[in-house]
Steps between C-alpha positions, in 0.01 A plus 500: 500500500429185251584688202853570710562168615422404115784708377723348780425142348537608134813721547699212671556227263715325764208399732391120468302479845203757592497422894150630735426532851142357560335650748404917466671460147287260300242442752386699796277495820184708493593638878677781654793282600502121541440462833148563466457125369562395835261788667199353240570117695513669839099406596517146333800404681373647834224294433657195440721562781179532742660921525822349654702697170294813443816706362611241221621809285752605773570080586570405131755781412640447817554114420617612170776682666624220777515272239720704299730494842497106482698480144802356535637798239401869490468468097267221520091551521203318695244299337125557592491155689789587714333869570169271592728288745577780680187604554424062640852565717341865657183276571305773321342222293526105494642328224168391365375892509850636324439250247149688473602826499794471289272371206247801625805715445599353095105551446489837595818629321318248149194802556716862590769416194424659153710567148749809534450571126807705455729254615277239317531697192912496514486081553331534178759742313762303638329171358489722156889560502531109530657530841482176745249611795603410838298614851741583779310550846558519895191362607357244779248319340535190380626486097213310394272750668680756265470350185092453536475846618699608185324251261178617646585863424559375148855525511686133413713645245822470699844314477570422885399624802785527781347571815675596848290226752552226245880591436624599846639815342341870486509780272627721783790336582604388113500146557202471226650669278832298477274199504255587188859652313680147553155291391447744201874487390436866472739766560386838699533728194278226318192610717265781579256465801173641547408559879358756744733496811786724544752261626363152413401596131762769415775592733617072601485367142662862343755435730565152375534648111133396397300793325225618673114699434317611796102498507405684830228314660145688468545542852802701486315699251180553675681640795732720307231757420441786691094516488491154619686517828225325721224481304380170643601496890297343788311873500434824580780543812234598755246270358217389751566126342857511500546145456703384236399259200648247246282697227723839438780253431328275257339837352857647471603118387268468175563878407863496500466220305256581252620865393895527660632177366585578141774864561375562139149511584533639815302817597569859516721546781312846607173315565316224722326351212676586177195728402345199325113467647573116501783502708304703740227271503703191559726672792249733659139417422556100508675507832202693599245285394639173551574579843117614579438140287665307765332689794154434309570143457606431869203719632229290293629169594534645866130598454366255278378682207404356228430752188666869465343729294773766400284817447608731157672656406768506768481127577624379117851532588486393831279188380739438160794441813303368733370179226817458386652431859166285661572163357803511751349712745104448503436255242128397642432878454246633218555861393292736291559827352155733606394793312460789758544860596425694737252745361259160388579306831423801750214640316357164494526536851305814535205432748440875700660780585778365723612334201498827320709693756741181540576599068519826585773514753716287322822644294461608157736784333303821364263452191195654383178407697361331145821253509485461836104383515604309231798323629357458872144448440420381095350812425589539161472892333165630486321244704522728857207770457627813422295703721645338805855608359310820531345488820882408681647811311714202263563445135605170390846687414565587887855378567465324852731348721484340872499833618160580337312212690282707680414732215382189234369228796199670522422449054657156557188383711264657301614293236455217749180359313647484170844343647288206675314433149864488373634264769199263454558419154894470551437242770262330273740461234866467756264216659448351112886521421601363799332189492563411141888577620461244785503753771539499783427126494507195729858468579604741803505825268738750544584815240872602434596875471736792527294689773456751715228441645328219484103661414467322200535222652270553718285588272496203278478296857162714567312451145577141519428453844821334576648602769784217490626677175836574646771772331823466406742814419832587440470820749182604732545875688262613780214549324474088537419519871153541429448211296737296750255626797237373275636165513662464135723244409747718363905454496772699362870423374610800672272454805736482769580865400176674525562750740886486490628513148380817351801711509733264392234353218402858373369387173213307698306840466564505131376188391467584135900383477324150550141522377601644165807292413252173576234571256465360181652710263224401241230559737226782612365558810110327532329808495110338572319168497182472313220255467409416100183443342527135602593572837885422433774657652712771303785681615597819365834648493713772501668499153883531578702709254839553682748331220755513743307289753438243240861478383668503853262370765494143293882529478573584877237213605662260259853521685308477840354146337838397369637528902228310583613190271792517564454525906273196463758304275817543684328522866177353464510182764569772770287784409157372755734523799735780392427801747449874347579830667268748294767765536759267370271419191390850455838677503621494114140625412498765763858597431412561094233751638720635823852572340467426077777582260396694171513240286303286758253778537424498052350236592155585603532861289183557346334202664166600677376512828199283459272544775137635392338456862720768648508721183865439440452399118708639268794594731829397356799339779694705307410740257667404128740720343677560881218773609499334835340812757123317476614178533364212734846431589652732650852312554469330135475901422823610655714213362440616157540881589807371664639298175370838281 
């Protein structure tokens, strides 16, 4: 597209004037559409207006259009202030509040605006052909306003700026354009104009004889591909939380503008996320995340907790988001990333037999009994007795699964002596760890995880005899009622959909598609926890090997980050009050996993299921070179045997 408008300025030596529209040309809002500016001001106004204007999104472009009725000619425009005086003349606000809101309103476009580089990059190839610059806009706000938004954008390197509220002459009607032709002295064929609207920016000023370039707004783009139709709504249609949001549309907002703003950078138009792992980590995983953020943050100050201890591995991404969003959202909030896993933290927790049979019964894919003493209970190869293998009619090879309970229960407990010496000396060292890490400390504790369940926290609450250590998760399913009869503090993003959501959130059951994509990619799983010589704490780990994990994972996570920054710069002042529908958040990363393209799917080929505990190691999503039949994902699967 640059490289074309380029060849229109050298190939015409009769231009002298290079003219731009301003706004979705050479800067652009970071939301869905604009009116969202207004919909972030809605609770500070109805605060200042003791709830009187709740709806200020509806009121102001209301106002905006009565004013436009009170021009004394169609081709003329409104200024802000007269917009504001409608508002005074509705007695929606007084003139002391307008005066308020209205500089509420400049504020708040100052954060959402950012650089269009493509259109940024032909102001400078026009500058190159020696061409005199000149910014040609319908807008309401004030021209001063303008030029510090510009100048703050970096972008002073301009001839003019003509502007419809300051002239009392639009675009749309052609009144600006005779007006900046008569002050430049130019003639029409003497200037080509850069601009994003059909009729303002192409079809008006082509009309009057000036040359024209169109740069479709990334918004026009975004919604022009297939995949993307609806990809951030208000969620699922017969959601048990069907209330809409402001999020979807800022999430929609930053996206379109960070990847559908430049047509030659655009993505693949038969995908969601381009097949680039980055662009599925800002679009997907960081709405994700950043939505659970804002839920965390609102539940802790709600509750009052001090310190959150995100437990590894599957709390690094959420904490990475979570820290980058808290100095607008929980600033008074300590967090610390926690070594952990399940095998150490529940065999810790080993005291008798019921805790025995509690391991027993819970899920775990088939492995051979010597993995699967070894993954549930820390009984490593050779250190069970052979002859009891004997005794039960087992060899440490015996595939079993959660159908063989009964048959290996009755071994399990005779290794019950052994396991207890082995859950000692974890807790020994877990309790050594843990208090050189801080935890749980003094500050209302709470741990941060994915889920399911909710045991490990109740096991950490147990060993150090806190029962005020409350739980935080991004799902919990009904295996949390016990702990919750128990009297556990423990709160989920998805809560309100505990018994209602499963068959619209299917994936809930597969929760790999979030615990693996959160890990480290660098990092192994802690396989045990072991005293030294000097009584210090050391944790051993699971070396990880996957090269694919450690060359995707950090690239996926690295987008979600980059959402987060950018969510925080643009919208930070309104992110503590700014209400989350989980479904809303979750859809983009659900969607990926529900309904992916091919070249979406390539993605996460090769990249392996990491999840020792249930004995789902070394399964691939996908199986690399397209042998999808044993893959974890099943739909990931049929998208490339569909594309084959």
């Amino acid at each position: 597209m640059v490289a074309a408008y380029r060849e229109r300025l050298v190939n015409d030596p009769g231009l002298r004037v290079a003219s731009f529209d301003v706004f979705d040309t050479l800067i652009q809002r970071v939301t869905a559409t604009p009116g969202e500016v207004f919909a972030l001001l809605e609770p500070r106004v109805a605060a200042l207006t003791g709830g009187r204007l709740r709806t200020f999104q509806t009121a102001r472009t209301l106002a905006a259009r009565l004013a436009r009725r009170n021009l004394p000619r169609r081709d003329s425009d409104n200024t802000l202030a007269e917009i504001y005086r409608v508002l005074v003349d509705l007695d929606l606000l007084t003139a002391d509040q307008a005066r308020a809101v209205r500089d509420w309103e400049i504020a708040a476009e100052k954060k959402v605006l950012a650089r269009r580089e493509a259109g940024c990059r032909c102001l400078a190839a026009a500058r190159e052909r020696g061409l005199r610059v000149v910014l040609v806009s319908d807008m309401y706000l004030p021209a001063d306003t303008v030029r510090e938004i510009l100048a703050d954008l970096g972008m002073a390197d301009y001839d003019a700026l003509y502007l419809s509220s300051a002239e009392r002459a639009t675009k749309y009607y052609g009144g600006l354009w005779d007006l900046m032709l008569a002050r430049e002295s130019a003639a029409p064929a003497e200037v080509l104009h850069l601009g994003d609207h059909e009729i303002s920016d192409e079809k008006v000023p082509a009309g009057r004889g000036l040359k024209t370039f169109r740069l479709p707004p990334a918004r026009e783009e975004y919604r022009s591909r297939p995949a993307i139709k609806n990809l951030h709504d208000k969620g699922f249609p017969d959601s048990a939380f069907p209330a809409p949001s402001l999020f979807p549309a800022l999430t929609q907002g930053l996206t379109q503008a960070r990847f559908f703003a430049d047509p030659d950078q655009s993505p693949a138009p038969d995908s969601l996320f381009g097949g680039d792992a980055f662009h599925l980590g800002y679009a997907a995983l960081g709405p994700l995340l950043a939505g659970f953020s804002l839920w965390l943050a609102r539940r802790v100050r709600e509750d009052g907790v001090g310190e959150l201890f995100f437990l590894a591995r599957d709390g690094s991404a959420l904490k990475r988001v979570f820290d980058i969003l808290a100095p607008e959202t929980a600033p008074a909030v300590q967090t610390h990333y926690l070594y952990n896993s399940r095998k150490t933290t529940l065999l810790a927790g080993l005291w008798d037999a019921g805790d025995i049979l509690e391991v027993v019964m819970g899920y775990f894919l088939p492995v051979s009994l010597a993995r699967y003493l070894d993954d549930k209970f820390g009984l490593a190869a050779g250190e069970a007795p052979p002859e009891l293998f004997k005794k039960h009619g087992l060899t440490p090879e015996t595939v079993v699964s959660m159908a063989d309970r009964d048959r290996f229960l009755p071994l399990v407990l005779d290794l019950a002596p052994l396991m207890y010496q082995k859950a000692a000396q974890t807790r020994a060292a877990l309790k050594a760890y843990w208090a050189e890490a801080g935890f749980p400390g003094d500050r209302r504790p709470a741990v941060v995880d994915v889920g399911l369940s909710g045991f490990i926290q109740a096991a950490m609450a147990d060993l150090t005899e806190r029962p005020d250590l409350a739980g935080y998760y991004l799902f919990l399913d009904q295996r949390a009622s016990r702990p919750h009869r128990e009297g556990r503090r423990m709160h989920s993003f998805f809560e309100p959909f505990m018994d209602k959501f499963s068959a619209q959130f299917k994936h809930k059951y597969q929760p790999h598609y979030f615990e693996s994509l959160f890990k480290p990619g660098d990092e192994g799983s802690l396989d045990r926890a072991e005293l030294d010589e000097n009584g210090r704490p050391h944790l051993i780990f699971r070396p990880l090997t996957d090269s694919r994990n450690r060359r995707t994972l950090p690239v996926i996570q690295d987008g979600a980050a980059a959402f987060a920054r950018d969510l925080a710069a643009h919208f930070g002042p309104w992110l503590a009050d700014l209400p989350v529908n989980p479904y809303s958040a979750a859809r983009p990363y659900l969607t990926f996993f529900d309904r992916p393209t091919a070249r979406d799917a390539r993605i996460l080929e090769g990249l392996v299921v990491d999840d020792t505990y249930c004995g789902t190691d070394r399964k691939y999503f996908l199986n690399p070179g397209g042998r999808g039949d044993d893959s974890y994902w099943p739909e990931g699967a049929e998208a490339l045997r569909g594309d084959a």
